[in-house]
C-alpha positions in Angstrom: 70.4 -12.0 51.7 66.6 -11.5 51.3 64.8 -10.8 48.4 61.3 -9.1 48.8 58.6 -9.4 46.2 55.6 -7.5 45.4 53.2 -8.8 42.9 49.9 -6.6 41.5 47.3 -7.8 38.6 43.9 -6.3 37.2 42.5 -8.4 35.3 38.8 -7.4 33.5 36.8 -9.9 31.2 33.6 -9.5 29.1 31.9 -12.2 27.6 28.7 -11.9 24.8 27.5 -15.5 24.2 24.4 -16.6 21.4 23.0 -19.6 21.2 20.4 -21.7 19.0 17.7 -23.3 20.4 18.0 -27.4 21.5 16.8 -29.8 20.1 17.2 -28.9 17.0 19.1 -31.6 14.2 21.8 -28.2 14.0 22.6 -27.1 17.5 25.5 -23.8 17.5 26.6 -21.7 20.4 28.7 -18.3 19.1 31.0 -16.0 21.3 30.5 -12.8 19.9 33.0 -11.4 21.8 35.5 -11.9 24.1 37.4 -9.0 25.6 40.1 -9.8 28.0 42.6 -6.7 29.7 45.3 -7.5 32.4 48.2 -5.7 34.0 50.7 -6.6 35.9 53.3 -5.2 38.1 56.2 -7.4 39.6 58.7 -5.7 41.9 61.6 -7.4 43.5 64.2 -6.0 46.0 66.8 -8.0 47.3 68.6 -6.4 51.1 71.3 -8.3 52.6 71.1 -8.8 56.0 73.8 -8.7 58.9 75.2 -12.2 60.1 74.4 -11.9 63.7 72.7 -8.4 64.2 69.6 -9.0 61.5 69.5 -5.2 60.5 69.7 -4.4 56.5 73.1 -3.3 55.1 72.8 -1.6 51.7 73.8 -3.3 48.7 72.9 -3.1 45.0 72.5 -6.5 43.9 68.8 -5.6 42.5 66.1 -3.6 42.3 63.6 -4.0 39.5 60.2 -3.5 38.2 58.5 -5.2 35.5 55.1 -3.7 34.6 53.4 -5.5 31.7 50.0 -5.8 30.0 48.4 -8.6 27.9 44.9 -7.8 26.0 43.3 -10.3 24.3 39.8 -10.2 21.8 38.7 -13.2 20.9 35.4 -14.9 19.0 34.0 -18.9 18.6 31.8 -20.6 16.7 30.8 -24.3 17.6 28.4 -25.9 15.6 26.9 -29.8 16.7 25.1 -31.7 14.0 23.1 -34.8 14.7 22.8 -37.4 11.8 20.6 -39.6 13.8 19.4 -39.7 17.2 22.0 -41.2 18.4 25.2 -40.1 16.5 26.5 -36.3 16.4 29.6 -34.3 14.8 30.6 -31.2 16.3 33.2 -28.9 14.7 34.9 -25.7 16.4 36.8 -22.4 15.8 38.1 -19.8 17.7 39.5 -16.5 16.2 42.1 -14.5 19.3 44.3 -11.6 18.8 46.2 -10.5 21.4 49.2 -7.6 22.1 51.5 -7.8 25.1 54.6 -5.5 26.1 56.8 -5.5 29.3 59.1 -3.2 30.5 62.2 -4.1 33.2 63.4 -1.5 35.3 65.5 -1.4 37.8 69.4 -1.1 38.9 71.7 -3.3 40.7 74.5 -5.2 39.7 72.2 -8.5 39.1 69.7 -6.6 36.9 69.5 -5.9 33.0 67.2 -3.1 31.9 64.9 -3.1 28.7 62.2 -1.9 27.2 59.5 -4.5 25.0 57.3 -2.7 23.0 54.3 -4.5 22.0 54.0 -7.6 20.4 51.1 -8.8 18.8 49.8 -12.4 17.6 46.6 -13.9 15.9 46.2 -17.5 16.4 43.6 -20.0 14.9 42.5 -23.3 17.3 40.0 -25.4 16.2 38.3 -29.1 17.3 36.5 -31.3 16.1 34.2 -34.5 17.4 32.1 -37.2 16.5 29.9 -39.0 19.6 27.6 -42.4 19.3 25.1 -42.8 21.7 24.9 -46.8 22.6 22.4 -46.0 24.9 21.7 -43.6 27.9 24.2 -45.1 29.8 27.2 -45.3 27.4 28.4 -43.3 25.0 31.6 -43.8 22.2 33.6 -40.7 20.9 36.7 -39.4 18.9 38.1 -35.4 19.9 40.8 -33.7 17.9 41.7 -29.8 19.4 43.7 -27.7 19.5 45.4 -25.3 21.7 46.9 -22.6 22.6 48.6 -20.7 25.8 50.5 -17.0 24.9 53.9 -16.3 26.2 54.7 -13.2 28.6 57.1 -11.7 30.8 60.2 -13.1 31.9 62.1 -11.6 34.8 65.8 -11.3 33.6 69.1 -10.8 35.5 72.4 -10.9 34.2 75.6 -13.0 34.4 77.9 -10.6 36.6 81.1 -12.3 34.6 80.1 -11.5 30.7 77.2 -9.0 32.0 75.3 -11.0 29.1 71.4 -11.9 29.8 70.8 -15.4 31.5 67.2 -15.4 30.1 65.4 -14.0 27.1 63.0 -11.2 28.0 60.0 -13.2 27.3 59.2 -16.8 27.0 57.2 -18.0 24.1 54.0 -19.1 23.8 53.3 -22.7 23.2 50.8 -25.1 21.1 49.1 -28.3 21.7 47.1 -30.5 19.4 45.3 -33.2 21.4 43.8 -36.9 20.6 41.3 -38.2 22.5 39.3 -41.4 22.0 37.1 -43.2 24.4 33.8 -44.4 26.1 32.1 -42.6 28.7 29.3 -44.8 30.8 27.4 -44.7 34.1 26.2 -47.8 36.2 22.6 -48.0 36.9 23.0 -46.1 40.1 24.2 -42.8 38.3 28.2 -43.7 39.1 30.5 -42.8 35.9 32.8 -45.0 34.6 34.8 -43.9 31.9 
């Protein structure tokens, strides 16, 4: 048996970024705007083939197609503050909403059919930083963020004994929060060591 697979995704961003002017003792950078669209069409079509003659013989095992679409607006602010010439605090936040849906189509005796209406989400990350400058070689810094990555579109088939789904029709979306501590430096001859 073969299974053929056709995959298909338009994908448009737009971006509007402000920024304060350097050196400056407050230094901030603000995404206006972020405007992400996708869409996405999966198909899948499995054929199995003869044992010794290679041509197709019908069969209904599965045929499906799983359009979806994912759009996202989003907006930042980051904000850097420097206490003294050599020691800075930066803070961060980022404001997304975003609406997905997915459809399965398709027939076969592998394949389970449903429609997803939208779904949407508003999520809140944020960081924050502080950075000492020892010198222009090495540098000391602290970084709490967090993070985010949304779910989508799972491609479900059934078990053919209880005809029940083997897979939700969507996985989630997950969250990170992430520690970081450490010093950055650079030899004389411009090699990094961190």
């Amino acid at each position: 048996m073969g299974v053929y697979q056709f995959q298909k995704t338009d994908k448009f961003t737009q971006e509007l970024r402000v920024t304060s002017r350097a050196g400056r003792p407050l230094e901030w950078a603000h995404r206006g705007l972020l405007i992400l669209m996708r869409s996405r069409r999966i198909s899948k079509d499995s054929t199995r083939f003869g044992m010794i003659s290679g041509n197709p013989i019908p069969n209904n095992l599965l045929t499906a197609s799983l359009p979806s679409t994912y759009s996202e607006l989003a907006g930042f602010l980051n904000a850097t503050y420097h206490l003294t010439s050599r020691f800075d605090v930066s803070g961060g936040l980022r404001y997304a909403h975003n609406e997905q849906s997915v459809t399965q189509n398709g027939s076969g005796l592998l394949i389970v059919p449903f429609l997803r209406s939208g779904r949407a989400k508003v999520v809140f990350t944020y960081l924050a930083n502080a950075r000492y400058r020892f010198s222009r070689n090495a540098t000391a810094y602290i970084r709490y963020a967090t993070g985010y990555r949304p779910g989508g579109p799972n491609a479900v088939i059934k078990d053919v004994v209880t005809g029940l789904p083997l897979a939700p029709p969507t996985y989630q979306s997950d969250h990170l929060k992430s520690y970081e501590a450490g010093v950055k430096a650079r030899t004389s001859d411009g090699t990094s060591r961190n």
